[in-house]
Backbone as a chain_set.jsonl record, in Angstrom:
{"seq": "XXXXXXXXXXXXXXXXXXXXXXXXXXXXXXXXXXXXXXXXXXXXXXXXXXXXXXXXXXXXXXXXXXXXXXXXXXXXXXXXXXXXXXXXXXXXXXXXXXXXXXXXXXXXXXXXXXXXXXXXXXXXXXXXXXXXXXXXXXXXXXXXXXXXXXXXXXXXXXXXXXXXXXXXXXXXXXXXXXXXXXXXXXXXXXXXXXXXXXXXX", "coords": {"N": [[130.411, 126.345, 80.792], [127.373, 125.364, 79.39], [126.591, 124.117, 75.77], [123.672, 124.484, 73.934], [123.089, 122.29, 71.454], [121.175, 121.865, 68.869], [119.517, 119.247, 66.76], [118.048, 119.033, 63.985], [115.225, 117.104, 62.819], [113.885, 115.083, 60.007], [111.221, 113.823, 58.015], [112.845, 111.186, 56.319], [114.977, 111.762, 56.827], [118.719, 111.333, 56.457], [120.49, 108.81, 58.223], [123.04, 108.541, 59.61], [123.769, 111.441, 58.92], [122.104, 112.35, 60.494], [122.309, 111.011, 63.101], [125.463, 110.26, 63.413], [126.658, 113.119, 63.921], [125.293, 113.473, 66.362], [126.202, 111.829, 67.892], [128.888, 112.495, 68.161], [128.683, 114.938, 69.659], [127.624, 114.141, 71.839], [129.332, 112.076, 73.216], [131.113, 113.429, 73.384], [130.583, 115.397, 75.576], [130.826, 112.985, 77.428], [133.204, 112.768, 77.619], [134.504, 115.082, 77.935], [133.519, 115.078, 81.183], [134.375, 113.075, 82.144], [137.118, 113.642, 82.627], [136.646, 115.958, 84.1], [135.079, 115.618, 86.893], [133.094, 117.261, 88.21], [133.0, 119.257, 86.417], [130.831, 121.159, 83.859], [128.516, 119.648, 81.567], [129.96, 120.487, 78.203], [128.112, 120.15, 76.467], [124.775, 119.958, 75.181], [122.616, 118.072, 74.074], [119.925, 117.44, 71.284], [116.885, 116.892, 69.822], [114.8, 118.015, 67.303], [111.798, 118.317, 65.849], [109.131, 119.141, 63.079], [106.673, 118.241, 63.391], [105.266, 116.679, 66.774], [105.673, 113.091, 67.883], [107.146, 110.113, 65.762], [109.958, 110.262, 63.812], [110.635, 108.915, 60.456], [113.243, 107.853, 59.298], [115.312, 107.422, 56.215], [115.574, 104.37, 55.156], [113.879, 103.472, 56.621], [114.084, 103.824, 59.619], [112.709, 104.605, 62.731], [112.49, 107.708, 64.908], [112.026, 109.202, 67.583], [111.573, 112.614, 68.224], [112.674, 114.984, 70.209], [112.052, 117.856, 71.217], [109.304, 119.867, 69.054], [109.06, 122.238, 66.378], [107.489, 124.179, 67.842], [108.005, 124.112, 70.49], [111.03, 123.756, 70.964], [114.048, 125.132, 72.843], [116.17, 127.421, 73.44], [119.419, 127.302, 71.22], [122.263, 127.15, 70.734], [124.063, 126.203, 68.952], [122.996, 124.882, 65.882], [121.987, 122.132, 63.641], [121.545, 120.762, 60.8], [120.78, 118.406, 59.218], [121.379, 116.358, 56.089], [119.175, 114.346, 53.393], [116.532, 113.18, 51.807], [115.083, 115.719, 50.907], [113.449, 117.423, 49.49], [110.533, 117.703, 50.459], [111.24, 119.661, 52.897], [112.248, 121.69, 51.768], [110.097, 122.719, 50.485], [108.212, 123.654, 52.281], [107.455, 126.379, 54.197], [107.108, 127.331, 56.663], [109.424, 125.266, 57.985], [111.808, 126.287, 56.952], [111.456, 129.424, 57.555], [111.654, 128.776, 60.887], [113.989, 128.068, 60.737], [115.716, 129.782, 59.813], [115.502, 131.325, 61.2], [116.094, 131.23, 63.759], [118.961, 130.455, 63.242], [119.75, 133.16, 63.547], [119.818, 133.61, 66.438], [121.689, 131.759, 66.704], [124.664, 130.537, 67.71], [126.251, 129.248, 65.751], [125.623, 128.091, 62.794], [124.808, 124.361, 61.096], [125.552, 122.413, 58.276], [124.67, 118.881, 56.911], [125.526, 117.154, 54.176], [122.985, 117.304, 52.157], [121.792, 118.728, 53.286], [122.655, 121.367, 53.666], [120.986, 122.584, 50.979], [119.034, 123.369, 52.485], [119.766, 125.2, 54.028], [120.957, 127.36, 52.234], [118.426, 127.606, 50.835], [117.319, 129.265, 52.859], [118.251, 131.373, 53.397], [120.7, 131.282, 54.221], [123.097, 131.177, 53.26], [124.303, 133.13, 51.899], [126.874, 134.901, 50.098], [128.51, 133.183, 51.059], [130.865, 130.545, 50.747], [130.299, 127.334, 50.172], [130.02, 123.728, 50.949], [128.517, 119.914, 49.715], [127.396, 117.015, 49.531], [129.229, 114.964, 47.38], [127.593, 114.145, 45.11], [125.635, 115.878, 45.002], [126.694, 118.432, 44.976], [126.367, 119.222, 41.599], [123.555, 119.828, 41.597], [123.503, 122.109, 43.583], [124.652, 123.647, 42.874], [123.745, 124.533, 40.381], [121.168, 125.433, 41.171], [121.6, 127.354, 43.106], [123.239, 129.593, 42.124], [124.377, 131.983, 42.642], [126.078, 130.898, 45.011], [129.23, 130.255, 46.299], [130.371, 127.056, 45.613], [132.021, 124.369, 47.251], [133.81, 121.483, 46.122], [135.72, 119.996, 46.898], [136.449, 119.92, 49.779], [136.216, 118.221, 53.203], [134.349, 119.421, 54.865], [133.288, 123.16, 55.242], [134.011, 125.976, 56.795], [132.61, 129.215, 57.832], [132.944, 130.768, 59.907], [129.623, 131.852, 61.207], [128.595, 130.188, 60.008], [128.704, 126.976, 58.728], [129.699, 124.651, 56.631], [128.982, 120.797, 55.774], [130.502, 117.981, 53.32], [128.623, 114.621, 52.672], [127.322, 112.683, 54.866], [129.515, 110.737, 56.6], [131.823, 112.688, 56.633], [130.151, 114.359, 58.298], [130.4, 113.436, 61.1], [133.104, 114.261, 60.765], [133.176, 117.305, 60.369], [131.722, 117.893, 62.931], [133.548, 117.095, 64.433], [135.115, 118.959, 64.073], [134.113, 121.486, 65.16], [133.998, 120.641, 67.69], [136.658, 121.174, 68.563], [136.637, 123.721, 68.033], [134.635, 124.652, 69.755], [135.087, 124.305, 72.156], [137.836, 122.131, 72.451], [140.838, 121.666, 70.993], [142.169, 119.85, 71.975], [139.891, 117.879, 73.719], [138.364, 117.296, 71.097], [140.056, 115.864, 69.93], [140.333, 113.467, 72.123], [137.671, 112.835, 71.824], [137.617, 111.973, 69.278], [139.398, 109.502, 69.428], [138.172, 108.052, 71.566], [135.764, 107.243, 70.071], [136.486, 105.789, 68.011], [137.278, 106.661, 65.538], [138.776, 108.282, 62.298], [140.918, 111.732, 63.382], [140.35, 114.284, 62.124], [141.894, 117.355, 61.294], [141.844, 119.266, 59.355], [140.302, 119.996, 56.595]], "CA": [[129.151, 126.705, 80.123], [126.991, 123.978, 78.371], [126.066, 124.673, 74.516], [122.813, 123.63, 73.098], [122.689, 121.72, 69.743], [119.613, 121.273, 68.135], [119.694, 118.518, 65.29], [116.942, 118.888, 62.971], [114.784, 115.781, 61.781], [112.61, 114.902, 59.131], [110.916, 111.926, 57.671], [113.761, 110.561, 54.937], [116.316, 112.077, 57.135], [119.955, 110.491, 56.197], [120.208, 108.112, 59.859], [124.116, 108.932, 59.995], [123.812, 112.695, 58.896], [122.117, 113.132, 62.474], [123.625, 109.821, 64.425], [127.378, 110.999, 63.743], [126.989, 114.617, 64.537], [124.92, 113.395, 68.048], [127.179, 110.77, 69.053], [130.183, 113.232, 68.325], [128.927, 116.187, 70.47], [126.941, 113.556, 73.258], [130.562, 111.519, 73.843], [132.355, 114.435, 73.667], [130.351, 115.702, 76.464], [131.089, 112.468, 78.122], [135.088, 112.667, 77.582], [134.842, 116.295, 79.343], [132.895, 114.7, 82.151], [135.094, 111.867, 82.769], [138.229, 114.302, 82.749], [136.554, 116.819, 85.077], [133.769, 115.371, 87.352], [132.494, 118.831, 88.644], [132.372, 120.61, 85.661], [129.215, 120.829, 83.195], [128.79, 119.085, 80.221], [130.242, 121.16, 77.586], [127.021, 120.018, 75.196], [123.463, 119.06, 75.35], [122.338, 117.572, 72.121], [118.737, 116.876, 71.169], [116.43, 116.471, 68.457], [113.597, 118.812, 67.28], [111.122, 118.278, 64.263], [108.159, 119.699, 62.762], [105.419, 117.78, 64.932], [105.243, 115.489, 67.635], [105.553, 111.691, 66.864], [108.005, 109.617, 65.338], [110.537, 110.955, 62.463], [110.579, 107.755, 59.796], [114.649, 108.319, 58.467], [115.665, 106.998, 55.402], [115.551, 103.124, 55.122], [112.473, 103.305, 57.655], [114.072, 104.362, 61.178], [111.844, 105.514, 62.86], [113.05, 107.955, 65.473], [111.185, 110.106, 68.683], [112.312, 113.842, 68.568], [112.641, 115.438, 71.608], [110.873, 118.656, 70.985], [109.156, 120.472, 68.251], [109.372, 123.907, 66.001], [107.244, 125.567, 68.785], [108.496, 124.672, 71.851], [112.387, 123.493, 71.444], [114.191, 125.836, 73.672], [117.657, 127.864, 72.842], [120.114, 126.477, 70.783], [124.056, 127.616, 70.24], [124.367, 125.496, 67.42], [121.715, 124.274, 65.27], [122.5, 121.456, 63.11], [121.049, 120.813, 59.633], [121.217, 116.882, 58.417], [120.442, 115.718, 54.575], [118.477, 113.183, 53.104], [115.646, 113.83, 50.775], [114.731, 117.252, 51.456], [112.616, 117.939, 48.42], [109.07, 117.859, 51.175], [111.405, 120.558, 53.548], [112.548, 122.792, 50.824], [108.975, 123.2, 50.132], [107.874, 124.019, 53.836], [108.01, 127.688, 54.289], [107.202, 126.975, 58.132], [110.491, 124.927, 58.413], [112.431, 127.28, 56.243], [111.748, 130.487, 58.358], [112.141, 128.24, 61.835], [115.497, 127.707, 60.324], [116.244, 131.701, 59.318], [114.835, 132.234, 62.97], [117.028, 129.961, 64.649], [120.156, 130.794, 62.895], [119.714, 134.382, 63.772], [120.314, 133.522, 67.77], [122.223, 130.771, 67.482], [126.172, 130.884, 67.387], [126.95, 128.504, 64.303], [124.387, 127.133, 61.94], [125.927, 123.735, 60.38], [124.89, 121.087, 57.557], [125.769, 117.806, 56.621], [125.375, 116.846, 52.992], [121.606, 118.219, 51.323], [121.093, 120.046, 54.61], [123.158, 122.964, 52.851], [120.189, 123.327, 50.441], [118.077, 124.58, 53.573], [120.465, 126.605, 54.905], [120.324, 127.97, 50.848], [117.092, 128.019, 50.758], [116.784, 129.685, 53.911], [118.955, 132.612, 53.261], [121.657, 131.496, 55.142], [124.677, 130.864, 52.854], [124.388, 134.24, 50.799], [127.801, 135.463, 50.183], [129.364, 131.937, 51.811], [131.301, 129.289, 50.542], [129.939, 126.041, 51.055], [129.987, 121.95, 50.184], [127.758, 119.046, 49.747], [127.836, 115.392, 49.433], [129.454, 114.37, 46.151], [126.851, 113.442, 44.059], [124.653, 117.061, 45.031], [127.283, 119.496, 44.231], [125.982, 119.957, 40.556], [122.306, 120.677, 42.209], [123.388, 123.015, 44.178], [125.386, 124.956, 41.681], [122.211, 125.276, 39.58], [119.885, 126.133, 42.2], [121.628, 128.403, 43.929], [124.36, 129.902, 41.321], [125.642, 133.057, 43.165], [126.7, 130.291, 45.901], [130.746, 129.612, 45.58], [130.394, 125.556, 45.784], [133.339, 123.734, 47.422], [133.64, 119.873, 46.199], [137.641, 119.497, 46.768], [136.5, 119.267, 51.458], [135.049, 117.356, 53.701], [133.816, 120.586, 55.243], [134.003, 124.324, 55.126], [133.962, 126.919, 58.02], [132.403, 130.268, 57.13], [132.184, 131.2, 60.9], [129.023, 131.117, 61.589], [128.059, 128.654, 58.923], [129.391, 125.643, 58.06], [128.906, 123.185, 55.656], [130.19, 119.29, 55.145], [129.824, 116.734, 52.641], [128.269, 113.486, 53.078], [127.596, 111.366, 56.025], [131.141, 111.009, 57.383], [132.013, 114.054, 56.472], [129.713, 115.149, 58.981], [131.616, 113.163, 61.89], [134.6, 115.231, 60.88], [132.712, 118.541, 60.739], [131.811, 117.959, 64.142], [134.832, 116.661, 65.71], [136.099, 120.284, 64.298], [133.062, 121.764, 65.856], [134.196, 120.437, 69.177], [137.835, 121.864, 68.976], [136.377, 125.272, 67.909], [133.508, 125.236, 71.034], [135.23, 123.579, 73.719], [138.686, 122.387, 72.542], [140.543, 120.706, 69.923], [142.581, 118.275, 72.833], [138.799, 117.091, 73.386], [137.907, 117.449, 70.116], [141.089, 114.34, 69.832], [139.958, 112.51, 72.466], [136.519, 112.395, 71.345], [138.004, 110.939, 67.735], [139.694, 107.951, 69.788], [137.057, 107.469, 71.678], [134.659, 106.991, 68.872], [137.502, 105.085, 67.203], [136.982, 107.594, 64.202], [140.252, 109.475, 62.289], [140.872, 112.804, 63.759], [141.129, 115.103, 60.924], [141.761, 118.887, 61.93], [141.686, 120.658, 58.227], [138.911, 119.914, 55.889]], "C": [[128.739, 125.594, 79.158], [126.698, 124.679, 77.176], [125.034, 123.806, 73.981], [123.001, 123.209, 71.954], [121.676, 121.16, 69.729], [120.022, 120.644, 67.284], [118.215, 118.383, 64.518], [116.651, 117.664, 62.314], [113.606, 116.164, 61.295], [112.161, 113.598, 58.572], [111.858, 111.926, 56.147], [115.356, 111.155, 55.255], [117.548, 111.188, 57.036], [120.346, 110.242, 57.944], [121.851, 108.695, 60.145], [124.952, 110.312, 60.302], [123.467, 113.531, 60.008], [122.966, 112.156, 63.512], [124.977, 110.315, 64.786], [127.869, 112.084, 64.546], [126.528, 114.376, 65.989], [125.895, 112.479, 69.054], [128.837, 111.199, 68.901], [129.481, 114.204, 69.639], [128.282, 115.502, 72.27], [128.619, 112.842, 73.68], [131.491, 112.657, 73.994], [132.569, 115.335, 75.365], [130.53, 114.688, 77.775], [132.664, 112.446, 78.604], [135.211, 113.515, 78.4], [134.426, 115.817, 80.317], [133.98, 113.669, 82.915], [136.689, 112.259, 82.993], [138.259, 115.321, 84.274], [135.454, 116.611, 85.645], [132.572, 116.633, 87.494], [132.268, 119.821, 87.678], [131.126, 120.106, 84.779], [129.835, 120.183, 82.137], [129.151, 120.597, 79.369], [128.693, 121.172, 76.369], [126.064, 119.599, 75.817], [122.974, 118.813, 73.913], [120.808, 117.057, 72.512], [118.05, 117.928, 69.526], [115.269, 117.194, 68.443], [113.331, 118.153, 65.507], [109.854, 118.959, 64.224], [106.893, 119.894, 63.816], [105.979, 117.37, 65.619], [105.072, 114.307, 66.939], [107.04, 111.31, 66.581], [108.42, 110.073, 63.825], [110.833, 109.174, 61.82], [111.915, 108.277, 58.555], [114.6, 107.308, 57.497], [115.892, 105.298, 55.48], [114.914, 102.903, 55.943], [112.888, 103.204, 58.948], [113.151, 104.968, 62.046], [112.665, 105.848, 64.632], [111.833, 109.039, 66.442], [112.181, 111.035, 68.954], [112.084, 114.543, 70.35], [111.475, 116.598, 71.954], [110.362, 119.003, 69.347], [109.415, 121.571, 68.154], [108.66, 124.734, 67.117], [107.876, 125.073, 70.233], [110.006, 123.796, 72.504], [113.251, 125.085, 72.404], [115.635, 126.53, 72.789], [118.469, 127.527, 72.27], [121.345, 127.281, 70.117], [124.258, 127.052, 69.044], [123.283, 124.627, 66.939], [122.324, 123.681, 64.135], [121.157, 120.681, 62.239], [121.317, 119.411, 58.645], [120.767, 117.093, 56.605], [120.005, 114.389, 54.872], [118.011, 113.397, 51.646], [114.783, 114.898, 51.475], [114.091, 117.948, 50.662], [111.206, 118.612, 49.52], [109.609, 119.393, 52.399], [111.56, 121.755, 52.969], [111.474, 123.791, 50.594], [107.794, 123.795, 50.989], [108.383, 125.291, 54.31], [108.025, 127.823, 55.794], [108.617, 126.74, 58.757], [111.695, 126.031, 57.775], [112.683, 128.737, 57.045], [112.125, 130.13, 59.743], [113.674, 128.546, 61.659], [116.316, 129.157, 60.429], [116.27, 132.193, 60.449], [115.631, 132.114, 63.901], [118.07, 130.186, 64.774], [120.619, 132.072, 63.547], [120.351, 134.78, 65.211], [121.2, 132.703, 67.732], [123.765, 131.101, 67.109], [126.57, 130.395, 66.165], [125.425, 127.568, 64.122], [125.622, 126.105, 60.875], [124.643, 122.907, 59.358], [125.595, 120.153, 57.383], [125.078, 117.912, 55.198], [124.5, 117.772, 52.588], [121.192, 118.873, 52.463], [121.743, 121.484, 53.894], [121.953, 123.183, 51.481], [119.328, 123.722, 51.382], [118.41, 125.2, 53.606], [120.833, 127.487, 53.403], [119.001, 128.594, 50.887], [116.465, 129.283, 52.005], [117.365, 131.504, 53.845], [120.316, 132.772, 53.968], [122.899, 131.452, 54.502], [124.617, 132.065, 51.485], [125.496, 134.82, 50.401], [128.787, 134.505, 51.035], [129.985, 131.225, 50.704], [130.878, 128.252, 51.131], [129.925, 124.799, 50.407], [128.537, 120.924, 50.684], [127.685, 117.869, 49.827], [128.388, 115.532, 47.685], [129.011, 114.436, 44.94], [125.528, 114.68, 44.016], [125.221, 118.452, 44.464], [126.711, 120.508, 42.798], [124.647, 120.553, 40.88], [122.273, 121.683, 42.752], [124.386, 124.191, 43.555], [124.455, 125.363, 41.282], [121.083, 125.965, 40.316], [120.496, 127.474, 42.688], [123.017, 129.041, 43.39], [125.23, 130.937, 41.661], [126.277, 132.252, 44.526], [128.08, 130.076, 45.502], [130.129, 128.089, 46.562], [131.667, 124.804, 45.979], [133.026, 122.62, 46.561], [135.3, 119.136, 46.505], [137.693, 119.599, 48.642], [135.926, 119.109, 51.784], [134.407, 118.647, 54.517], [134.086, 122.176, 55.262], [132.882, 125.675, 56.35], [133.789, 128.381, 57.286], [132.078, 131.314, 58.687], [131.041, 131.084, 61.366], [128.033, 130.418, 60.865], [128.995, 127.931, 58.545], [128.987, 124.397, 57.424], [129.386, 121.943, 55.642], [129.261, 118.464, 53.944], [129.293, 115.554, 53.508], [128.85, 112.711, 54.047], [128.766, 111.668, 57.211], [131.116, 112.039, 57.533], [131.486, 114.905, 57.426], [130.201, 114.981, 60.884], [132.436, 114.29, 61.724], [133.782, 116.75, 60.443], [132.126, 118.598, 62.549], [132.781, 117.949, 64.64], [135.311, 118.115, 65.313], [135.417, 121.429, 65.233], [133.402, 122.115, 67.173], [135.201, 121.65, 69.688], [137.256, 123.516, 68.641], [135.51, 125.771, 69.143], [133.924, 124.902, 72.053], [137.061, 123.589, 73.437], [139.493, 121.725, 71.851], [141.558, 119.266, 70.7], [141.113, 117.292, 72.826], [138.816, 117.106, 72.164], [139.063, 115.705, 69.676], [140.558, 113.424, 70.762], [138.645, 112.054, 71.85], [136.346, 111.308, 70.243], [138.049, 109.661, 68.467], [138.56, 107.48, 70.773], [136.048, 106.896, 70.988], [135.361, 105.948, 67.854], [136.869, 105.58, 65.695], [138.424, 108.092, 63.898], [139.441, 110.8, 62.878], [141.498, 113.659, 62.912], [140.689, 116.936, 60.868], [142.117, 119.904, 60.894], [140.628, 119.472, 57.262], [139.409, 119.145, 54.31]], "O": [[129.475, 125.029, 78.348], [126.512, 125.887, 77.323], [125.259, 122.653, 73.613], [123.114, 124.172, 71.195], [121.267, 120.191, 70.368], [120.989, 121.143, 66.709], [117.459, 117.432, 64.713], [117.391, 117.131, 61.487], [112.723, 116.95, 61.639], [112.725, 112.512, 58.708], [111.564, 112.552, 55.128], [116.386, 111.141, 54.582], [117.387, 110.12, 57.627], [120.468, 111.155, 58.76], [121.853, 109.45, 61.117], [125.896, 110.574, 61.048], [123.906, 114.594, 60.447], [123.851, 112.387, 64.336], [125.483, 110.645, 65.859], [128.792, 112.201, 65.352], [127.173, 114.927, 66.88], [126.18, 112.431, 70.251], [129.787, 110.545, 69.331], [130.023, 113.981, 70.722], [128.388, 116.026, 73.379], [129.039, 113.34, 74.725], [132.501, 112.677, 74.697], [133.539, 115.707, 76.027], [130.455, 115.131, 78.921], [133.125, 112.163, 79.71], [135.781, 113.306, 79.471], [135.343, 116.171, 81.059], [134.239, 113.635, 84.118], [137.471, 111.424, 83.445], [139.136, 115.485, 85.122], [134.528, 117.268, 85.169], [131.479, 116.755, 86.941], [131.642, 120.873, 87.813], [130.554, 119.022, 84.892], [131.014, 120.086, 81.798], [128.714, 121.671, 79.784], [128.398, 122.111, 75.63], [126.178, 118.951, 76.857], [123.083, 119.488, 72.889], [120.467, 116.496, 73.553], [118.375, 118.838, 68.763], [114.583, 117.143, 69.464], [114.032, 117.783, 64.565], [109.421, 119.39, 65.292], [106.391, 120.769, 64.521], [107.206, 117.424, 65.533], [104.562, 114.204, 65.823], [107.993, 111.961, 67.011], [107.639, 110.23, 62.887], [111.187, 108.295, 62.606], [111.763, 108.809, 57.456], [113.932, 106.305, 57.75], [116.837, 105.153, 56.255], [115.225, 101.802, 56.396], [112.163, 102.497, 59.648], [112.944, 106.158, 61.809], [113.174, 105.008, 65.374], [110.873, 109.546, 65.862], [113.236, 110.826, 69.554], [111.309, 114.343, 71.285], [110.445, 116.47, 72.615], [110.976, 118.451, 68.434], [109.869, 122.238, 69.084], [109.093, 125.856, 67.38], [108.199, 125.958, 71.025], [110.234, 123.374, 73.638], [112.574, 126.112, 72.368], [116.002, 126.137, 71.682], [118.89, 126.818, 73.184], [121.257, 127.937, 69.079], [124.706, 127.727, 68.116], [122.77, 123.742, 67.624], [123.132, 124.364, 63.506], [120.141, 120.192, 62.735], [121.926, 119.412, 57.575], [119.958, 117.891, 56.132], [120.173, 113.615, 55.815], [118.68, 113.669, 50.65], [113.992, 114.791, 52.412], [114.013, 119.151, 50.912], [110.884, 119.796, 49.425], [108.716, 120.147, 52.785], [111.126, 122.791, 53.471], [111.553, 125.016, 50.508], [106.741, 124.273, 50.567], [109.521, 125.402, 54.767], [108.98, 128.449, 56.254], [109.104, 127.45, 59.637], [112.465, 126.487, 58.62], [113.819, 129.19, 57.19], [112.933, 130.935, 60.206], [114.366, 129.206, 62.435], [117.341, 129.413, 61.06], [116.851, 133.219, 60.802], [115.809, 132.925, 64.81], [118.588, 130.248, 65.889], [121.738, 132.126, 64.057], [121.087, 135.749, 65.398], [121.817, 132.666, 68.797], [124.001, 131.92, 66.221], [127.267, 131.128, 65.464], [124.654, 126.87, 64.781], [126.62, 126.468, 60.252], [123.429, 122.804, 59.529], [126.817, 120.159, 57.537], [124.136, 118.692, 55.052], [124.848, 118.952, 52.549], [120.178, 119.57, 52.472], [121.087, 122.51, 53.715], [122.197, 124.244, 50.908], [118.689, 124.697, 50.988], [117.814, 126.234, 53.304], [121.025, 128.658, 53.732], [118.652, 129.772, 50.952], [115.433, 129.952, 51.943], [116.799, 132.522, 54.244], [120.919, 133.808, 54.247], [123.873, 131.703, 55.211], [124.87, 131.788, 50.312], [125.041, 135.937, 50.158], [129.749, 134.988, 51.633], [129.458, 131.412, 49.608], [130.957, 128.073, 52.346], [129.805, 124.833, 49.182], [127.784, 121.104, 51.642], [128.345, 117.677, 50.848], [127.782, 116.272, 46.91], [129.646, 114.684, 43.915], [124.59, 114.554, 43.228], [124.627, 119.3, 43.798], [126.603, 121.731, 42.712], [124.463, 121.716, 40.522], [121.27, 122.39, 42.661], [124.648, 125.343, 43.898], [124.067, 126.483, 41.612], [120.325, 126.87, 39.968], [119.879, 128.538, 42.637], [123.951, 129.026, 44.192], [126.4, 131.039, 41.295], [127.03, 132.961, 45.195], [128.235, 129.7, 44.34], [129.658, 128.041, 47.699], [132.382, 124.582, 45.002], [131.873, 122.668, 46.133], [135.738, 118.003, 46.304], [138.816, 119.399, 49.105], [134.813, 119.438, 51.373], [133.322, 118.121, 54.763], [135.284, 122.455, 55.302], [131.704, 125.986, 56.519], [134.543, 128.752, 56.386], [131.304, 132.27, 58.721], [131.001, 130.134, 62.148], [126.867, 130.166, 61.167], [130.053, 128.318, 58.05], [128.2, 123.486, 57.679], [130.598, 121.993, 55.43], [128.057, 118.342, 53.722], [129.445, 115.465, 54.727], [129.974, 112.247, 54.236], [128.865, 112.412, 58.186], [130.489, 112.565, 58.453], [131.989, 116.013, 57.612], [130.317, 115.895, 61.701], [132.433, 115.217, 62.533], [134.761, 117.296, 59.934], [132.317, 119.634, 63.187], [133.046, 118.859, 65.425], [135.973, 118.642, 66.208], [136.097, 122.169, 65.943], [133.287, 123.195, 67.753], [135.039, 122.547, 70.516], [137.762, 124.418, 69.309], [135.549, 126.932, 69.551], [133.243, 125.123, 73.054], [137.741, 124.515, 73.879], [138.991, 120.601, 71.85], [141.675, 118.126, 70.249], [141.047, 116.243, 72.184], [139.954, 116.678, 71.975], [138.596, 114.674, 69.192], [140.234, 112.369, 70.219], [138.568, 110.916, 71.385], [135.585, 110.348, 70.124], [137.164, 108.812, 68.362], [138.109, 106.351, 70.579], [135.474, 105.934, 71.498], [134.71, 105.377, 66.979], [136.141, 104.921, 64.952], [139.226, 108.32, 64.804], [138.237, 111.047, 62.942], [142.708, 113.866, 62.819], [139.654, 117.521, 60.55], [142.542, 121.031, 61.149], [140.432, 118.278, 57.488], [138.565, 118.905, 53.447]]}, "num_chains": 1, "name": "protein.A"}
């Protein structure tokens, strides 16, 4: 069975906060492939944003999403980058997409300031969750009945999960893998990627 992931972009999106997590769950789907010709990919990964057009990431990437909020298709895991997320926060459009999304999908994740959407959104109510580093104290204040990790690189709440920064979001995927598929892939995928393979948080 394949699993959709959606990765959410925006313009000032952090380029590694979506790159890492796509080129973990797209090679991963190549590792199963090249193990077992005949079977499916375990993943399909692609990119949804607001409009149509090019998403303009953080240090001026500019990137072509696949679909948009109306007509991306199903998604098992929907995946929640940071950046500067002040212009999404404030987007009640993207905000309920998000609430909407979560609702069908198996695991809603973030990397870094993507956990203030999935805040904002209503999704980490009674969760534990982490941030990048340097957001932690923001997201204490904002959102104060949240328990705030800052002591792992990610934290599993079933079906939410949060990571810190960047990396961090590498290794929330690669755990990703071993939880949706398997955590032998979930190792090869690491050496493939020539990334550590780190299987607690």
């Amino acid at each position: 069975m394949t699993l959709n992931v959606g990765i959410y972009l925006f313009n000032h999106v952090e380029v590694l906060d979506f790159a890492g997590p796509f080129e973990v769950f797209t090679t991963a789907s190549r590792v199963a492939q090249r193990r077992e010709l005949a079977a499916p990919p375990p993943f399909h990964t692609f990119s949804v944003a607001h409009h149509a057009g090019p998403v303009r990431a953080r240090a001026g990437l500019a990137v072509l999403p696949d679909y948009t909020l109306e007509d991306a298709p199903a998604i098992d895991l929907l995946l929640i980058p940071g950046g500067v997320v002040d212009a999404e926060l404030a987007d009640v459009a993207v905000l309920d997409w998000i609430a909407e999304r979560a609702k069908a999908a198996r695991i809603t994740a973030s990397v870094c300031t993507g956990a203030f959407l999935l805040a904002k959104a209503g999704l980490l109510a009674g969760h534990t969750a982490t941030t990048h580093w340097e957001d932690i104290a923001d997201l204490r204040a904002q959102f104060p009945t949240l328990t705030v990790r800052d002591d792992v690189r990610w934290v599993d709440e079933g079906s939410v999960v949060s990571s810190a920064g960047i990396a961090a979001g590498i290794d929330m995927s690669l755990h990703l893998v071993a939880r949706l598929a398997s955590p032998a892939l979930a190792e090869a995928t690491a050496r493939q990627m020539d990334v550590p393979y780190r299987p607690h948080p």
